[in-house]
C-alpha positions in Angstrom: 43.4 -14.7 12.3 43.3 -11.8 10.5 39.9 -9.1 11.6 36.2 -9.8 10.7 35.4 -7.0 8.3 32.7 -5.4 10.1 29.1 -6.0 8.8 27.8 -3.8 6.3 25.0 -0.6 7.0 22.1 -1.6 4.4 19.4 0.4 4.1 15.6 -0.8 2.3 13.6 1.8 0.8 10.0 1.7 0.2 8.1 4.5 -1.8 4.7 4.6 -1.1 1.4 6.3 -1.4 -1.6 4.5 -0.4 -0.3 0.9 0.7 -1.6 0.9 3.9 -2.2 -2.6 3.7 0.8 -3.5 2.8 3.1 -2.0 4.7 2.6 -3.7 8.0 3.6 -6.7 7.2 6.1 -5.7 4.2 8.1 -4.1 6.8 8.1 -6.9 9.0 9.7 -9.6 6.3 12.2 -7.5 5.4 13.5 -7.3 9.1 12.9 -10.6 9.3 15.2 -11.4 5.9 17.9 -8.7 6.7 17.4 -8.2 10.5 20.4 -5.5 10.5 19.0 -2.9 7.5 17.1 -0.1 8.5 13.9 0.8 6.3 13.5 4.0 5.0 9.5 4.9 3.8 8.8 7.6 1.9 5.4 8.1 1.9 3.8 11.2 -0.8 1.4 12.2 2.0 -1.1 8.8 1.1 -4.5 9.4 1.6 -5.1 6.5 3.1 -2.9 7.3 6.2 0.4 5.2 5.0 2.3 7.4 6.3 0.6 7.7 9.5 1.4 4.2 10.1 4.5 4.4 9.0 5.3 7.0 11.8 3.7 4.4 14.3 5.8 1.5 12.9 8.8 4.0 13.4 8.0 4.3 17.4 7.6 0.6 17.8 11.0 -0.2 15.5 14.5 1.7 15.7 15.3 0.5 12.4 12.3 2.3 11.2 12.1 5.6 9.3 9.9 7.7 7.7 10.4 10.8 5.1 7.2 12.5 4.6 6.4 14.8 1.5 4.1 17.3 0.3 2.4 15.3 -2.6 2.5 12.6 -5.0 5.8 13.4 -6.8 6.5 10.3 -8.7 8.3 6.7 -8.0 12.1 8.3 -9.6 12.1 11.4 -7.2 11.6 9.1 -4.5 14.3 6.9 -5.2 16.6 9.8 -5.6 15.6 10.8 -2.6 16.4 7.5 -1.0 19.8 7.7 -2.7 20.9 11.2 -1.0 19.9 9.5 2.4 22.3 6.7 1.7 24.8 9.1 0.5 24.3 11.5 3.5 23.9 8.8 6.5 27.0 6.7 5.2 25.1 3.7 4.2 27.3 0.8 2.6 24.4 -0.1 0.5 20.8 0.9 -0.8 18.3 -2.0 -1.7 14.9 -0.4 -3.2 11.7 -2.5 -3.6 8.3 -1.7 -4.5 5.9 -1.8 -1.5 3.0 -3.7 -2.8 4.8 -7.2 -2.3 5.4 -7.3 -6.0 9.0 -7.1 -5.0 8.6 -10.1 -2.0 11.8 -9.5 0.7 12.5 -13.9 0.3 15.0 -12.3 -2.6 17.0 -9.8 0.0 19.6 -12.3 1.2 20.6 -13.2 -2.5 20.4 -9.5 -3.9 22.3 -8.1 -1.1 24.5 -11.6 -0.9 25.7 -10.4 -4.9 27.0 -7.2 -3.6 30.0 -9.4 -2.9 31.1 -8.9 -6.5 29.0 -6.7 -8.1 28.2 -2.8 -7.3 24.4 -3.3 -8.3 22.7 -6.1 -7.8 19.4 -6.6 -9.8 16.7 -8.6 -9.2 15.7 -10.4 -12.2 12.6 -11.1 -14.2 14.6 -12.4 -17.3 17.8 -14.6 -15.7 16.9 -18.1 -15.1 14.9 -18.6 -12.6 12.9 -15.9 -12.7 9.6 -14.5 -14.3 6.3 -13.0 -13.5 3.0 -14.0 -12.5 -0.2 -13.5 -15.0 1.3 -10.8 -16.4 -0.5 -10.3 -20.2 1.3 -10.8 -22.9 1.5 -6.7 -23.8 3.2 -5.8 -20.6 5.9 -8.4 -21.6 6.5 -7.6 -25.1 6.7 -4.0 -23.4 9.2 -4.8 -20.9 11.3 -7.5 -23.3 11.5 -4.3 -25.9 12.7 -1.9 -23.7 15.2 -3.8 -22.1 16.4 -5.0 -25.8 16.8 -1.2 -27.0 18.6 -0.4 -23.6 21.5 -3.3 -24.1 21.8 -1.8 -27.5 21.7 1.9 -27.5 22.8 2.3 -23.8 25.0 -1.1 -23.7 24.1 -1.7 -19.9 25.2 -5.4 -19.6 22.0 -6.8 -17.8 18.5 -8.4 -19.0 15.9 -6.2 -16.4 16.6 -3.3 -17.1 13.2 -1.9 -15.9 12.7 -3.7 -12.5 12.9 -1.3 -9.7 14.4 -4.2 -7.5 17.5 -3.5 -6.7 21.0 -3.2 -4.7 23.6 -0.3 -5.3 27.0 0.6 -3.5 26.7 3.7 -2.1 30.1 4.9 -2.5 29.2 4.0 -5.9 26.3 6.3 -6.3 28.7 9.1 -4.5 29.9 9.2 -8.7 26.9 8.1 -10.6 26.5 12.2 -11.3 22.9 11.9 -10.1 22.2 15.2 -10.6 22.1 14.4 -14.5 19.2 12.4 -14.1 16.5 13.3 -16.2 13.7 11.4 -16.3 11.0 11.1 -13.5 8.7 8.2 -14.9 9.4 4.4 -15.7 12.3 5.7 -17.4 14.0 6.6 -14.6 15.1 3.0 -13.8 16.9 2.8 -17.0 18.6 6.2 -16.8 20.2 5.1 -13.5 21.9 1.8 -14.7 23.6 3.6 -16.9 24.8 6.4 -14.7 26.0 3.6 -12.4 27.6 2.1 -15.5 29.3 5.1 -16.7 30.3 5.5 -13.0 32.2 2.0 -13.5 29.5 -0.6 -11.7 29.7 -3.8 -11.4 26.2 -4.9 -12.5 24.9 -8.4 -11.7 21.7 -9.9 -11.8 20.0 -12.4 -10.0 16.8 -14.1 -10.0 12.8 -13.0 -8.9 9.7 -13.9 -9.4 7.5 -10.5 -10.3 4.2 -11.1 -7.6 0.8 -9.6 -8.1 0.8 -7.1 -5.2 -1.2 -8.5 -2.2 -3.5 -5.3 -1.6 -4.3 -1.7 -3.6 -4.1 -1.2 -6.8 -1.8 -0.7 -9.4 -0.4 2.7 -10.2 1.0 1.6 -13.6 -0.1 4.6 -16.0 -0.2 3.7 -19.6 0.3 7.2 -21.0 3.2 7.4 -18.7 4.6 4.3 -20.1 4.4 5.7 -23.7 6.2 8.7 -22.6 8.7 6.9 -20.8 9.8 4.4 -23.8 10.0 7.8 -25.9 12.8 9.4 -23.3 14.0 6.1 -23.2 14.9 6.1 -26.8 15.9 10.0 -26.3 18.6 9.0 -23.9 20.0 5.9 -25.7 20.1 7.9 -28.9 22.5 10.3 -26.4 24.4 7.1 -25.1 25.2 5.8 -27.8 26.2 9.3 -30.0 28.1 9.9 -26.7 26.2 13.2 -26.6 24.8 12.5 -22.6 
């Protein structure tokens, strides 16, 4: 028989800043879905003492850990930051999720499960299957739109383009020329399909249902929205010219 190819070394990461309520038992599901990944929080020094509990979740669990920053830098540096810790601890794959149970950890086998044969795996709003929950009609035409100008201007072969739920190969990201990445806001999520893209991924897509989050509020910012969907139109005016 020929050798069982060893398991892969996935690592969750969870950007935070004040989800204290949350992450308790956000952290426990995803051990519970994917009982080998490790979870990686990055907390932007939360008032209301995430990050403090992170550090105590870290003590009880191994598979625990916590980066700590200054301030409330924004969801894109986080993930980049996330993305240099794969790189650096030789991860085989990087899953991120939102960490107000928006993104619920029920998805992880099957998002993980598609790294099989893609190189990112999305978690879909807009495949069937999925969707969103009492979400009003603006945010939808919002999120339809941008994903429409991104298949054309950017021609990223996928229908969520925005959602932040998602799987990438690590050896992957090793030549997704990170260090281009521009944008900091909602943006950012596009930007980095199509560095992965240009980088030769695989990108699949599989199907979620978008959750209220369970506690908190939202941090959607509407002026950051509008100046997101004007970089995004920046950078697939760039795609497509092929002047990125």
């Amino acid at each position: 028989m020929p050798p069982t190819a060893p398991e892969p070394r996935i690592l969750v990461s969870l950007a935070t800043y004040n989800e204290r309520d949350n992450l308790t038992p956000l952290v426990r599901e995803i051990r519970q879905a994917v009982p080998s990944a490790d979870v990686l929080v990055i907390d932007d020094n939360s008032p209301d003492g995430t990050g403090d509990l992170a550090d105590r979740l870290a003590v009880d669990d191994p598979h625990v850990r916590v980066m700590h920053r200054a301030g409330k830098l924004g969801l894109g540096t986080a993930v980049l930051a996330a993305m240099r810790y794969a790189v650096d601890e030789n991860y085989d794959y990087l899953v991120n999720m939102d960490a107000d149970f928006s993104h619920h950890p029920r998805y992880l086998p099957a998002v993980v499960g598609g790294m099989k044969r893609y190189d990112v795996m999305i978690g879909s709003r807009y495949v069937k299957g999925g969707g969103t929950e009492n979400w009003p009609l603006s945010r939808r035409v919002m999120s339809r739109g941008v994903g429409l100008v991104v298949r054309m201007l950017m021609r990223i072969p996928a229908r969520d383009t925005s959602g932040a739920y998602r799987c990438y190969r690590v050896t992957k990201l090793r030549k997704a020329q990170l260090e281009k990445v521009r944008s900091r806001g909602y943006s950012f999520q596009q930007e980095v399909l199509y560095r992965c893209r240009k980088a030769g991924c695989k990108i699949g897509e599989t199907p979620i249902i978008f959750e209220n989050r369970r506690a908190g509020t939202s941090k959607v910012n509407p002026r950051e929205a509008v100046r997101s969907m004007g970089m995004i139109v920046v950078l697939g005016l760039a795609a497509f010219f092929g002047m990125d």
